[in-house]
N, C-alpha and C positions, 0 to 999 in steps of 0.2 A: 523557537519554542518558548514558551511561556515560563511563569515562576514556578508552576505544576510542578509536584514532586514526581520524580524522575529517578532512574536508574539506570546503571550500565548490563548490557547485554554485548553478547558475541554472536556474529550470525554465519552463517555456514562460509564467511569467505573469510573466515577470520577477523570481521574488524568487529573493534570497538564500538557499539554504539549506544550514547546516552537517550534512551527513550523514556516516554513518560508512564506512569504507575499506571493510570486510565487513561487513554489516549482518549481525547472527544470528537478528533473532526481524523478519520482514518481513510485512506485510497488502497487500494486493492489491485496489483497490477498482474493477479491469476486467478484463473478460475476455483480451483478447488480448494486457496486460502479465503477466496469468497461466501463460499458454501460455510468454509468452516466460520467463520465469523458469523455467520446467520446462527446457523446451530449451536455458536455462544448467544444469543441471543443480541447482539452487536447492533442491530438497527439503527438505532438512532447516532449512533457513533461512525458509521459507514458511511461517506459523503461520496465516495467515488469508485468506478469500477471500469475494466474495460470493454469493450465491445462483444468481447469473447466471454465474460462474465457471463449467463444466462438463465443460473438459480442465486438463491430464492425465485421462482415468477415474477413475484410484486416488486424484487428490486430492478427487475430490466426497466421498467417506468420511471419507478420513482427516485433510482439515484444517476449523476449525473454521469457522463463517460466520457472519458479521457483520452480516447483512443484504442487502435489494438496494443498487445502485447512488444510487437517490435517496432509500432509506430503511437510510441506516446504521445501526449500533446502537450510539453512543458507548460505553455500556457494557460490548459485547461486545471491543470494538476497545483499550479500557482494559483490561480482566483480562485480556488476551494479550501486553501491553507489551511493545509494539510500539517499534523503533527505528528505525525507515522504513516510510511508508504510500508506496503508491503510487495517483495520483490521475488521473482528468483531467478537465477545463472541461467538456469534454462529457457526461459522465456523471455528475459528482456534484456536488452541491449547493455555493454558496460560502459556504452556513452550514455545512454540514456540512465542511467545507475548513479554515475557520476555527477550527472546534472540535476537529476534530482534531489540529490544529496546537500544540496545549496541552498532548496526550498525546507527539509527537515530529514529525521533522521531514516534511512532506506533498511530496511531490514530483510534482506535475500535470504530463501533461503533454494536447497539443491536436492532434488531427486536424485541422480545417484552419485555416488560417493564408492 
């Protein structure tokens, strides 16, 4: 992550995580934290999604994909450097959580509780 001003947050699995105030290059490893990113109006900031992403319409073209949800593609998710993945317990792997976490900051979050 860049000099970008930043902040800590806490994400449903408990950790720490210093992410930034405006995130500009974002990955999206669920669907309906995708949608909602749209509905902030997120576009230009949404670089990646997964296969199972499938609203917005116009973003199944035009942003890139990573994978499914339990078969990410580290390397897809690295050449789009990424400054916030968005994750959750339910849907993705916590190897794949962990390794992400190498590339920037993973922010999980959990359906039920």
């Amino acid at each position: 992550m860049d000099a970008a001003p930043a902040h800590t947050v806490v994400d449903a699995l408990g950790r720490e995580l210093l992410v930034p105030r405006s995130p500009r290059r974002i990955v999206s490893l669920v669907p309906s934290l995708t949608e909602l990113l749209a509905d902030l109006g997120l576009d230009a900031q949404v670089v990646g999604l997964t296969t199972f992403c499938v609203r917005p319409a116009g973003w199944r073209e035009a942003k890139a994909r990573v994978g499914g949800t339990k078969q990410v593609s580290l390397q897809r998710v690295a050449a789009l450097r990424p400054d916030l993945i968005l994750a959750n317990q339910e849907e993705n792997t916590a190897a794949d959580v962990a390794a992400l976490s190498e590339l920037a900051p993973v922010y999980v979050t959990r359906i039920a509780d």
